[in-house]
N, C-alpha and C positions, 0 to 999 in steps of 0.2 A: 485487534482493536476492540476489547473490550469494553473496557472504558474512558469516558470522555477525555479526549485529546486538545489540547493547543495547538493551534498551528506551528507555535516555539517546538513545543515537544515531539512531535512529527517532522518538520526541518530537522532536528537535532537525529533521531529517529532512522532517516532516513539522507543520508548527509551525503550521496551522489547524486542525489534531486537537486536541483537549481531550486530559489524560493518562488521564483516563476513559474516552474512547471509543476510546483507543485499546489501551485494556488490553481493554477490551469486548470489540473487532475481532482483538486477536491470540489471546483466550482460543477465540473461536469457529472462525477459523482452524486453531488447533490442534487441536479438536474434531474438525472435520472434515478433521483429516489433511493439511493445506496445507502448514503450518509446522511445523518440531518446536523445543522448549524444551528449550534446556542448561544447567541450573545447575550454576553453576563453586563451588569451594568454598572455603570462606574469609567476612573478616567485611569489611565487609558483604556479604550474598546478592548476588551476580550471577545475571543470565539473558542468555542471550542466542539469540536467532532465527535458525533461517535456512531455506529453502526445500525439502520432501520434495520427492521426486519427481515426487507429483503437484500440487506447487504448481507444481514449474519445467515440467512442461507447458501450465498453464494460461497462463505469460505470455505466450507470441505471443498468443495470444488476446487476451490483457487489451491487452497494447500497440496491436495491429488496434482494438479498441475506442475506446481513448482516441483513436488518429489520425480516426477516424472520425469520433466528438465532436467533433473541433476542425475536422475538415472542415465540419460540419453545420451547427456555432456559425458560423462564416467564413461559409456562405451565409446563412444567415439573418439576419446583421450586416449584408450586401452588402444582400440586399433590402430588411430595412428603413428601412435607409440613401437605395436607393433613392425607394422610397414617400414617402420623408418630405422628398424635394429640390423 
């Protein structure tokens, strides 16, 4: 998340998210100061997202996470692939 986001464009983005949970997820975000909300002015309401400071530190982090995930998932596919020949 580079740069500023739509909510449209994040729903679309992210399309196994309900639009609930994903208002849920940017509301608490912004909460805690991850993300900041710009609404643009004009009809209809625009908002659009994008990452403070301390969100864009958190993503190496969150990226090392998910590679990790997919490493862990890959062994554990391997083995019980194995087990199961």
């Amino acid at each position: 998340m580079h740069a500023p986001y739509s909510f449209g464009t994040l729903r679309d983005r992210l399309p196994l998210i309900s639009p609930k949970v994903l208002s849920d997820r940017l509301h608490t975000l912004r909460e805690r100061g991850l993300i900041a909300q710009e609404r643009l002015p004009g009809f209809p309401a625009r908002t659009r997202y994008t990452l403070t400071p301390a969100g864009r530190a958190l993503r190496p982090l969150l990226i090392e996470l998910y590679r990790t995930g997919e490493r862990l998932s890959h062994l554990s596919t391997s083995r019980r692939d194995a087990r199961d020949r």
